[in-house]
C-alpha positions in Angstrom: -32.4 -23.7 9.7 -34.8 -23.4 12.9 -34.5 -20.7 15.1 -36.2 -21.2 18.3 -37.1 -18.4 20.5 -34.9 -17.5 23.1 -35.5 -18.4 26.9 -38.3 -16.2 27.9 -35.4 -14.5 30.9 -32.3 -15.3 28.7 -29.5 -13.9 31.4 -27.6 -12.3 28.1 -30.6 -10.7 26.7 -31.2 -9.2 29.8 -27.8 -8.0 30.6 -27.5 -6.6 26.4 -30.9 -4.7 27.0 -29.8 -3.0 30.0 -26.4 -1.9 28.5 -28.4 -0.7 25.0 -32.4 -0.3 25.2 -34.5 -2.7 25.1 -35.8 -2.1 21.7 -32.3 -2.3 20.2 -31.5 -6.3 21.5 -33.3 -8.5 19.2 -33.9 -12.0 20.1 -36.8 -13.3 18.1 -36.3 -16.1 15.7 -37.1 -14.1 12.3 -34.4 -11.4 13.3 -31.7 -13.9 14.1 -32.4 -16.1 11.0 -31.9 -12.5 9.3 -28.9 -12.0 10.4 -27.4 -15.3 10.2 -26.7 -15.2 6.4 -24.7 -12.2 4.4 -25.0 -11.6 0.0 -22.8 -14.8 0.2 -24.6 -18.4 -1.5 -23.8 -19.8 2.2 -26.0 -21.0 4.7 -25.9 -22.3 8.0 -25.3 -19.3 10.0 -26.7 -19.2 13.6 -27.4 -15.8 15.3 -27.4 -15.4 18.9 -29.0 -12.0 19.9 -28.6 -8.9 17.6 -27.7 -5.3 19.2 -27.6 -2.4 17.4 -25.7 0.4 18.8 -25.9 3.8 18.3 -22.0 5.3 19.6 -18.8 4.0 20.8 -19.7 3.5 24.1 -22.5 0.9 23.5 -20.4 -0.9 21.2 -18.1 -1.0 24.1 -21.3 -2.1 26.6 -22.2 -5.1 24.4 -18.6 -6.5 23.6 -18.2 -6.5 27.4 -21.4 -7.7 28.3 -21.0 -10.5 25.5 -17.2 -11.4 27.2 -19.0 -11.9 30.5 -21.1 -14.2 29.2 -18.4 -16.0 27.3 -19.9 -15.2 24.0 -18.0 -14.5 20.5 -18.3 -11.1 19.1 -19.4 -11.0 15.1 -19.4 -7.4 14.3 -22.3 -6.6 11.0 -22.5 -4.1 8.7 -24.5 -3.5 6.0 -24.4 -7.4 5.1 -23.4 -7.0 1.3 -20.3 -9.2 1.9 -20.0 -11.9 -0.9 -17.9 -14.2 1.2 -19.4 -15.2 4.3 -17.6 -13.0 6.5 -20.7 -11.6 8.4 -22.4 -15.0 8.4 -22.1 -16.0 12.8 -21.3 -19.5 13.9 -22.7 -21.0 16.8 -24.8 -17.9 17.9 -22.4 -15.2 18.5 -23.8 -11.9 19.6 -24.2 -9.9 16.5 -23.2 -6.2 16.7 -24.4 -4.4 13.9 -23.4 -0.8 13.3 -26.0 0.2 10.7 -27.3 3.0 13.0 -23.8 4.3 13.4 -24.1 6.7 10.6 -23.2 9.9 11.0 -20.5 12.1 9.5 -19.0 13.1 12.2 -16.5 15.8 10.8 -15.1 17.3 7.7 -11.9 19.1 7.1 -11.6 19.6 3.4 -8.5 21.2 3.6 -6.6 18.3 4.9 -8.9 16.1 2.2 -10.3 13.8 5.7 -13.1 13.0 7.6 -14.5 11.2 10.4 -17.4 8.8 9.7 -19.3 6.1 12.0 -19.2 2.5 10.0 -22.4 2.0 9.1 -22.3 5.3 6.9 -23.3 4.4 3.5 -19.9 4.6 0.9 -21.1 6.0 -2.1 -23.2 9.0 0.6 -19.8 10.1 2.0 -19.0 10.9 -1.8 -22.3 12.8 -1.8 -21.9 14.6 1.3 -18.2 15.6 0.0 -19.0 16.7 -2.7 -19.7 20.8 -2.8 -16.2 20.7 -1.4 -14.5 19.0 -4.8 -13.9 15.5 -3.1 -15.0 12.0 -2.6 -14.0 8.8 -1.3 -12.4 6.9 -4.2 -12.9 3.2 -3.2 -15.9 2.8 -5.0 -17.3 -1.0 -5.0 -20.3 -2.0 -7.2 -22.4 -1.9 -4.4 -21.9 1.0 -3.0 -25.3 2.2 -2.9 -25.7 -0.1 0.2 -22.4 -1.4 1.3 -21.1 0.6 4.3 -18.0 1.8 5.2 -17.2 -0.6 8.2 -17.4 -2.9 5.6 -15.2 -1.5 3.0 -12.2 -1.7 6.3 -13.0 -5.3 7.0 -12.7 -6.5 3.5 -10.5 -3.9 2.4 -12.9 -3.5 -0.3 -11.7 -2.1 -3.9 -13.9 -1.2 -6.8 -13.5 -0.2 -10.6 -11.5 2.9 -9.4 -9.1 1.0 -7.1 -6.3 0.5 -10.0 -5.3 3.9 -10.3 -6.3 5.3 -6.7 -6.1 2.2 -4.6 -8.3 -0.1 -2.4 -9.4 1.4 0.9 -6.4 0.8 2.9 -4.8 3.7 0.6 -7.4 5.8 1.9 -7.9 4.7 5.5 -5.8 7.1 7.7 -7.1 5.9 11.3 -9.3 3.8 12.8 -11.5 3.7 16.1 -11.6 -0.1 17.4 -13.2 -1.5 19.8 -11.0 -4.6 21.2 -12.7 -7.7 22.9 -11.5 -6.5 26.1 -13.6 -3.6 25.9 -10.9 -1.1 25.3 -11.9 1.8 22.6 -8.0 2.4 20.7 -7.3 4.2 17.8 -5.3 2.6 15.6 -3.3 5.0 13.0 -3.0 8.9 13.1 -5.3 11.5 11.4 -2.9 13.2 10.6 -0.9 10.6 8.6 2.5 10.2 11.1 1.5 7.4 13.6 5.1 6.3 14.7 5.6 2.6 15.5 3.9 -0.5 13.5 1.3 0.1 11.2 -1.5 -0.7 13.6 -3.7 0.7 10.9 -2.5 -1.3 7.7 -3.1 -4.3 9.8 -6.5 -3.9 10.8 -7.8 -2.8 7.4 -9.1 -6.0 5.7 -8.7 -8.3 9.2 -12.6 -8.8 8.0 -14.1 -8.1 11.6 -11.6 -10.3 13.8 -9.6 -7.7 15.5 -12.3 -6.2 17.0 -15.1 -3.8 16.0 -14.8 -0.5 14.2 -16.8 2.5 16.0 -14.8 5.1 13.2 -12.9 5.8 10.2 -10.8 8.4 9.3 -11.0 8.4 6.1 -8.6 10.0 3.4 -11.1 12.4 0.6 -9.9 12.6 -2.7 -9.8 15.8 -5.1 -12.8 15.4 -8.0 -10.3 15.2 -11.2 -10.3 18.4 -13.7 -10.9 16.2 -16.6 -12.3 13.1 -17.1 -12.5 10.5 -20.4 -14.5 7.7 -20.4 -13.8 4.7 -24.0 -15.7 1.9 -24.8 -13.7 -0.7 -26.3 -15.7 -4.2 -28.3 -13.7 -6.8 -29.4 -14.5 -10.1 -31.6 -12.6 -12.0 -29.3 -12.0 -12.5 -25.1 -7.9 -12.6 -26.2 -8.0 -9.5 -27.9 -9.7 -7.7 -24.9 -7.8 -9.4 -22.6 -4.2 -8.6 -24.7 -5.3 -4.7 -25.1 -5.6 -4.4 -21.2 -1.8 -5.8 -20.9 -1.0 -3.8 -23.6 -2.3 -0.7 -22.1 -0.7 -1.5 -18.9 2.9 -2.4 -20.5 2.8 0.8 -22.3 3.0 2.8 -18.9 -0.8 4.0 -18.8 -2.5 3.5 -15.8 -6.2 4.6 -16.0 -8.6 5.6 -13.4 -10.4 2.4 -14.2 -10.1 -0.4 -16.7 -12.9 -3.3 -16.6 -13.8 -6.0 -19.3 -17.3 -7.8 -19.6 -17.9 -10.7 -21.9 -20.5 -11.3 -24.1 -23.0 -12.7 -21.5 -23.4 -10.3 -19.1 -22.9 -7.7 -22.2 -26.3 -8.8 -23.2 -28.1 -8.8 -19.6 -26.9 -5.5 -19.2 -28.2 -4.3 -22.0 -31.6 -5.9 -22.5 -31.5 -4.2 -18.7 -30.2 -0.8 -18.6 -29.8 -0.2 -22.3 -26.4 1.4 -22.0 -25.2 1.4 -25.5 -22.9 -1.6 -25.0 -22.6 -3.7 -28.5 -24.5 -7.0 -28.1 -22.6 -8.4 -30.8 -19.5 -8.2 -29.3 -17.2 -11.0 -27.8 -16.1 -8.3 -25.2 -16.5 -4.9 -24.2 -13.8 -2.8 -22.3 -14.7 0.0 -20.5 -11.4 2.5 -19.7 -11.1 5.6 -18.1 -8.9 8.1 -17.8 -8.3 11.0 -15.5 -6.5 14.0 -14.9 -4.9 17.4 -16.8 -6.6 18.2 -20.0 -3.8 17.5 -21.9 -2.3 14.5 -20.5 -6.2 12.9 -20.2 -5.9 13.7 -24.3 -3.1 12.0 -25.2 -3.5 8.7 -22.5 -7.0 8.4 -24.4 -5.4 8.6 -27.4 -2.8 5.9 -26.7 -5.6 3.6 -25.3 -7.6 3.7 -28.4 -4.4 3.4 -30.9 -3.8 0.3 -28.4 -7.2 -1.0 -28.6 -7.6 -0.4 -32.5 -4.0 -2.3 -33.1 -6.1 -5.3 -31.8 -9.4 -5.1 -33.7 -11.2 -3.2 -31.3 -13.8 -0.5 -32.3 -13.5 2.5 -30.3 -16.5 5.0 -28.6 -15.4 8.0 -27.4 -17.8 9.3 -24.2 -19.1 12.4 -25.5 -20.2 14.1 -22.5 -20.8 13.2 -18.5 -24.5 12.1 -18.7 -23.2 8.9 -22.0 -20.1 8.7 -19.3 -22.6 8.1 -16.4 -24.8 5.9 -18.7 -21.7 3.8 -19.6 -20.8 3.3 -16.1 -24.5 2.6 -14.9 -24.3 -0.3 -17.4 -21.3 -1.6 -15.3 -22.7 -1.4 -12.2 -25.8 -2.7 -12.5 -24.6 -6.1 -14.0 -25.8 -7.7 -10.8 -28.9 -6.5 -10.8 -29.3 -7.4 -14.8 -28.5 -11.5 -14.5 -31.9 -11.6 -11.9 -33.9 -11.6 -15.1 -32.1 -14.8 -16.2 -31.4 -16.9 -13.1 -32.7 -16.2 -9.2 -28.8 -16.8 -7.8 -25.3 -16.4 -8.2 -21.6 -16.7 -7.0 -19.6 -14.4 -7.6 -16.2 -15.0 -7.4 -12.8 -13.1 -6.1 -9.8 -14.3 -7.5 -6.5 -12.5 -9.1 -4.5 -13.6 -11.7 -1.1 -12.1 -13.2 -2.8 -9.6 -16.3 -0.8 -11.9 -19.0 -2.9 -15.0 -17.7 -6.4 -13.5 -18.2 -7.3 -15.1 -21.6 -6.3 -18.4 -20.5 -8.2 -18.5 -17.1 -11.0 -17.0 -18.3 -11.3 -19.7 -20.9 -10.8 -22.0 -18.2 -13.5 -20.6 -16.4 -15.7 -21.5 -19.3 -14.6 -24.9 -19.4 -15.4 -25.8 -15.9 -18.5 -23.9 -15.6 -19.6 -26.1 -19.0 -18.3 -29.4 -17.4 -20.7 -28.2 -14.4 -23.3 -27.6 -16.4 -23.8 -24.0 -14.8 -24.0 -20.6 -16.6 -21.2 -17.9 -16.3 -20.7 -14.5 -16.7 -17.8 -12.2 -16.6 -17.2 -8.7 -15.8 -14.3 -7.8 -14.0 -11.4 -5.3 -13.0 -9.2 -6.8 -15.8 -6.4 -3.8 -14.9 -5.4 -5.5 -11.7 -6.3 -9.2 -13.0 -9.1 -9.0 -10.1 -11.5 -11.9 -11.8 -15.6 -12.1 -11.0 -17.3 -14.8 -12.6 -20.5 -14.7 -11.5 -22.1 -18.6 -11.6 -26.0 -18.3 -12.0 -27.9 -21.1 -11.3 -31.5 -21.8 -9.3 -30.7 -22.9 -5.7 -34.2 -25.1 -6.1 -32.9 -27.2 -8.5 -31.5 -30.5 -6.9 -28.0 -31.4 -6.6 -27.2 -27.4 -7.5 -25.3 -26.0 -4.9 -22.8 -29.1 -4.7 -22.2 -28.4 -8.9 -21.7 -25.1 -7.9 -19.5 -25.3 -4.4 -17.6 -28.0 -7.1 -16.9 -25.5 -10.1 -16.2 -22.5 -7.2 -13.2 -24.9 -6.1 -12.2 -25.5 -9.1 -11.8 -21.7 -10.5 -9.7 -21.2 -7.3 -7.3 -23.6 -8.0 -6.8 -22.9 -11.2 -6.2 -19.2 -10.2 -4.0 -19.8 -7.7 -1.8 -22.7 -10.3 -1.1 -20.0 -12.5 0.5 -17.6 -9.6 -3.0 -16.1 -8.5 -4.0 -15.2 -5.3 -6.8 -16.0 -3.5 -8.7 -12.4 -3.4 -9.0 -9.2 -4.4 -11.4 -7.3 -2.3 -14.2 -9.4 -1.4 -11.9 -11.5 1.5 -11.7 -14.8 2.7 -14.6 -15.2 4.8 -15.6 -19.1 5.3 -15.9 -19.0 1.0 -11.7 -19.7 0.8 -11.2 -19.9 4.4 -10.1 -23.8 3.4 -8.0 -23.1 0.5 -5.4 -21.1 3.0 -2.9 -23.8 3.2 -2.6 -23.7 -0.4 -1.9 -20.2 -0.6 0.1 -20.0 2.4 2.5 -22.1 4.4 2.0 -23.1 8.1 4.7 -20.7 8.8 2.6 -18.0 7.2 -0.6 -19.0 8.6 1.0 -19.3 12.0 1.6 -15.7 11.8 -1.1 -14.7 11.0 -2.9 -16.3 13.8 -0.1 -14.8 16.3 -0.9 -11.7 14.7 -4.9 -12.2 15.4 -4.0 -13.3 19.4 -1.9 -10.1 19.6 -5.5 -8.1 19.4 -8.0 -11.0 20.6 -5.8 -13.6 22.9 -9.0 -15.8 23.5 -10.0 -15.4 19.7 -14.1 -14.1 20.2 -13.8 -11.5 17.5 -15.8 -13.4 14.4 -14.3 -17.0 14.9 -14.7 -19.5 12.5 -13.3 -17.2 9.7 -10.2 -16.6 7.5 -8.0 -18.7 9.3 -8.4 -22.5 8.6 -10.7 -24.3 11.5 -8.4 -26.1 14.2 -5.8 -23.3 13.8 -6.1 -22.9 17.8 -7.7 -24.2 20.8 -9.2 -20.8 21.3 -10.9 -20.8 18.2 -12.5 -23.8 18.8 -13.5 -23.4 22.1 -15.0 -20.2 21.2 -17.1 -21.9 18.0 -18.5 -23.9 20.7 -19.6 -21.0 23.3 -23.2 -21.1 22.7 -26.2 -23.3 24.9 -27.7 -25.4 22.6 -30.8 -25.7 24.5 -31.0 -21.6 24.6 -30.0 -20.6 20.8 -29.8 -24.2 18.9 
């Protein structure tokens, strides 16, 4: 897409420069076509000025200043989203909170803290640390996804089965509304009377308003830790052993399965140990007392080795840390076989897995794409990850095609639409199916209750045409100023 430059005396860029500095309002064409896409495959964004404020009170400056212009809001983080959620429509102004960084307090004997949003996730862990904490939600990418982020999407990670996505660990939020108004949503403290404010704005994936702080809730470092690697001849034997594992009343600190696709990338990659000759590789961990970690590890394996699995037992924290680094640098690995993927989000009931996932491969044969899985198989959280070379013609439509149709077959087995990633514009279309118009009429209510005129990130979650608002507000920008 084009981006022209802005009118040499845009009356918004002027007004945004004199509520930030000048050198934090960004209208040049390069900037904007930056930040007019996300790590989602979709295009077609359109950026109207970027502002990056440093505190609360800017934040507050350029959502008002935007509102007097009649402008949509679409807050940014760190732009690792993988389903469009950051990408604007129509030239929004774009208020990315990158420079808000800062821990801003620690109190490690109430295990919280307050942090800015654009705080990197996995640096809060390292700046907890020498008190015997971190934040648990714990994404693959989060050595560059921020913590903003993590609330919109209410992001999850390997972790997330036994200590919960980030809404588990979101105590209170500091929001700034479309009116202007700075609220905090939640308590500190854990007691906010009334509706839960909080649960609702965690994963409303930027269209409530903008997050200016977190409290967040720090987790204790566990005494003992036991990492198994699990390789099976067969995608149904891992798949049965996670169930199985599951059914038997274990739940681990993390429980993931990779087939034998992205087994070998990450290997010929990081060289991790993982057996290339496998069908499937589970990687389970458990946490806790010495004696009960024992004993769960124990069961696992016994589980796992009923099925045909071979076991590997993580002899100390630097194999554990190697086993781990194989796992989360499986997006990294597939760049040395293909320059793109998709990566999807779906859940499915844990007794389905098999049966999707060799569904999966069916339709990414009949698309004549590549797949490769690895996945939080303890919560049924899929990621296929379709590779493909966006140069190639007639690509993206086999790809949009084969997305669609790993979505509905998700959802006709009693899936749901997403785990952690969110809605975004990728599923923002496949709603209805999920939900009725009962449902997604409540939802909207919900939305207006925070945003009447709808300007916080339009265009997003909630099918198109939902409201009059929403598409008045998709249709706020002068083409002749930011087409």
């Amino acid at each position: 897409m084009r981006f022209p430059r802005a009118k040499e005396h845009d009356p918004l860029v002027a007004d945004l420069k004199r509520a930030l500095a000048p050198d934090r309002v960004r209208s040049a064409p390069l900037e904007r076509s930056i930040m007019s896409r996300d790590a989602s495959i979709f295009e077609g964004g359109r950026a109207g000025p970027v502002c990056f404020p440093l505190s609360t009170e800017e934040v507050q400056r350029c959502v008002q200043t935007a509102g007097r212009h009649g402008r949509a809001v679409v807050p940014r983080g760190a732009g690792t989203g993988l389903a469009g959620g950051a990408v604007p429509l129509e030239a929004p102004v774009v208020v990315v909170t990158t420079k808000m960084n800062r821990l801003l307090s620690v109190d490690a004997d109430r295990r919280m803290a307050w942090v800015q949003p654009g705080m990197i996730n996995l640096d809060l862990s390292r700046a907890v640390a020498a008190h015997g904490l971190h934040f648990a939600p714990d994404p693959s990418s989060q050595q560059v996804c921020s913590l903003g982020g993590n609330v919109g999407t209410n992001a999850g990670g390997p972790h997330c089965l036994a200590h919960g996505v980030t809404s588990a660990h979101v105590l209170a939020v500091e929001v700034v509304l479309m009116s202007g108004e700075a609220v905090v949503l939640g308590d500190p403290r854990g007691f906010a009377p009334g509706l839960d404010l909080r649960g609702a704005y965690v994963g409303s994936e930027g269209m409530l308003g903008v997050t200016t702080a977190v409290a967040v809730r720090l987790t204790p470092n566990p005494p003992t830790v036991q990492t198994l690697l699990l390789a099976f001849d067969s995608v149904d034997a891992a798949a049965q052993t996670v169930s199985a594992v599951v059914a038997d009343g274990i739940v681990p600190a993390a429980i993931e399965m990779m087939d034998n696709n992205i087994i070998r990338a990450v290997e010929e990659f990081v060289g991790a140990g993982f057996p290339t000759e496998a069908a499937a590789v589970v990687i389970a961990e458990v946490d806790g007392l010495p004696g009960g970690v024992a004993a769960e590890a124990g069961r696992v394996a016994e589980l796992a080795a009923a099925r045909g699995a071979s076991v590997r037992w993580a002899a100390d924290e630097q194999e554990r840390a190697l086993l781990w680094k194989g796992r989360k640098s499986a997006f990294g690995a597939i760049a040395r076989i293909k320059p793109d993927y998709y990566l999807h989000d779906t859940v499915v009931p844990r007794t389905r897995l098999a049966e999707i996932m060799n569904r999966v491969y069916e339709i990414v044969e009949d698309h004549g794409l590549l797949v490769m899985n690895v996945f939080h198989a303890g919560d049924g959280n899929l990621h296929p990850m379709l590779l493909f070379d966006r140069r190639e013609p007639g690509v993206m439509a086999r790809v949009h095609a084969a997305g669609a149709a790993i979505i509905e077959a998700s959802l006709a087995v009693g899936g749901v639409l997403s785990g952690e990633h969110g809605i975004g514009i990728e599923k923002r279309d496949f709603m209805p199916q999920m939900f009725s118009e009962d449902d997604l009429d409540a939802q909207a209510r919900l939305r207006r209750a925070f945003d009447p005129d709808e300007m916080a990130n339009p265009g997003k979650v909630l099918p198109l045409g939902a409201s009059c608002a929403e598409v008045n507000a998709l249709g706020q920008a002068p083409e002749g100023v930011w087409g």
